[in-house]
VEXTIKE-429915 format. One record per residue (C-alpha): z, y, x; residue in three letters. Coordinates in Angstrom, 3 decimals, m for minus. Example, Ala and Ser with C-alpha at 12.3 -4.5 7.8 and 13.67 -1.06 7.14 Angstrom:
BEGIN
- c3  c2  c1  res
- 7.800  m4.500  12.300  ALA
- 7.140  m1.060  13.670  SER
This chain:
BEGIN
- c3  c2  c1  res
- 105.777  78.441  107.472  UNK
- 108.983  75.735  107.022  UNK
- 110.043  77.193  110.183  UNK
- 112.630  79.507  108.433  UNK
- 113.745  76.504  105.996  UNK
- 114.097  74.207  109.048  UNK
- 116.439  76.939  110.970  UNK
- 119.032  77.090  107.541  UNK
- 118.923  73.516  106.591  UNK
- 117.127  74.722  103.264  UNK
- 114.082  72.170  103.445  UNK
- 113.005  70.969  99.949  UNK
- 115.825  73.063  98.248  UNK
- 113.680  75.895  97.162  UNK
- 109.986  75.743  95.449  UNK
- 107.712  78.581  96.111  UNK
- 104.183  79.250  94.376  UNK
- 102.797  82.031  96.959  UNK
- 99.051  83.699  96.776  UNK
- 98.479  85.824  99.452  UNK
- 95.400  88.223  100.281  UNK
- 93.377  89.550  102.898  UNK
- 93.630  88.647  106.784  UNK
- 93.196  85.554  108.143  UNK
- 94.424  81.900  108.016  UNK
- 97.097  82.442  111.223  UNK
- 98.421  86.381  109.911  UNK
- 99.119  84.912  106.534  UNK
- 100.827  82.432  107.701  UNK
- 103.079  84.682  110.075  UNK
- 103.698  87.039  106.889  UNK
- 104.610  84.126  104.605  UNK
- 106.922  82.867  107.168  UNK
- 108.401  87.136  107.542  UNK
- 108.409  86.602  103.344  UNK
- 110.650  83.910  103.434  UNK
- 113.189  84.579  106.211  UNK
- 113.611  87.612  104.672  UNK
- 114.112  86.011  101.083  UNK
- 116.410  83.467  102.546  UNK
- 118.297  86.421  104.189  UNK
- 118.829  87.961  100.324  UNK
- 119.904  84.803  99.277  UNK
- 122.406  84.593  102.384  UNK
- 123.073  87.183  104.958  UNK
- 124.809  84.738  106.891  UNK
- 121.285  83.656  108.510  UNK
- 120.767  86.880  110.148  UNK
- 121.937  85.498  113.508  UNK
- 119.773  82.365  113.309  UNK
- 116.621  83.883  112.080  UNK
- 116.763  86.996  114.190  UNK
- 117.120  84.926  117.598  UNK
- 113.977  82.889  116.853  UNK
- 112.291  86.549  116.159  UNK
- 111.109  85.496  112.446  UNK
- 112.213  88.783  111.494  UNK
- 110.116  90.604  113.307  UNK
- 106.557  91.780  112.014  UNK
- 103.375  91.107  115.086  UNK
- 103.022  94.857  115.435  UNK
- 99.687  94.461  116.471  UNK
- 96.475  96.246  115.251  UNK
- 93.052  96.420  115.223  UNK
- 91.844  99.676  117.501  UNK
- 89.677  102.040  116.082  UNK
- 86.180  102.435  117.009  UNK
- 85.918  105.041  119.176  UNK
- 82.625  108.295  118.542  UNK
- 80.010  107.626  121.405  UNK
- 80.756  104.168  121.725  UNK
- 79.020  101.008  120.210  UNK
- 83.096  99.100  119.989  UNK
- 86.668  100.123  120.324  UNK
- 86.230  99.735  124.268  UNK
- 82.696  98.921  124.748  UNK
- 80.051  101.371  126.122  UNK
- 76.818  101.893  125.868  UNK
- 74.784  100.721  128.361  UNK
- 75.156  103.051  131.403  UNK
- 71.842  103.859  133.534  UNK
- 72.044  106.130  137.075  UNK
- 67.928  106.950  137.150  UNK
């Protein structure tokens, strides 16, 4: 989460009161750390370059996979029998 504050020498300069929902511990974390790259990029666009080679402004695209009709999981299958 300092990660972005670390990368534009802002450390201790700003104070932010965040509540976030839903998810867990490690995907809040990774969108408080998207928030505030891309509120430090508001504040300056110069830190474009230094934020966007570290990739902290890009989203983790991945999602859960929907369960599936006939199937007890996304990819699991019932048990198969031959006889």
């Amino acid at each position: 989460v300092e990660q972005p504050f670390l990368l534009t020498d802002n450390l201790g300069k700003y104070d932010i009161d965040v509540t976030l929902k839903g998810g867990g511990i490690t995907g809040q974390a990774e969108a408080l750390r998207l928030a505030i790259s891309r509120a430090l990029l508001k504040i300056d666009p110069e830190y474009r370059p230094v934020l966007k080679e570290k990739g902290l402004l890009k989203r983790d695209p991945r999602m859960v996979e929907r369960k599936k009709p006939g199937q007890p999981k996304a990819r699991k299958k019932f048990q198969f029998s031959k006889r």
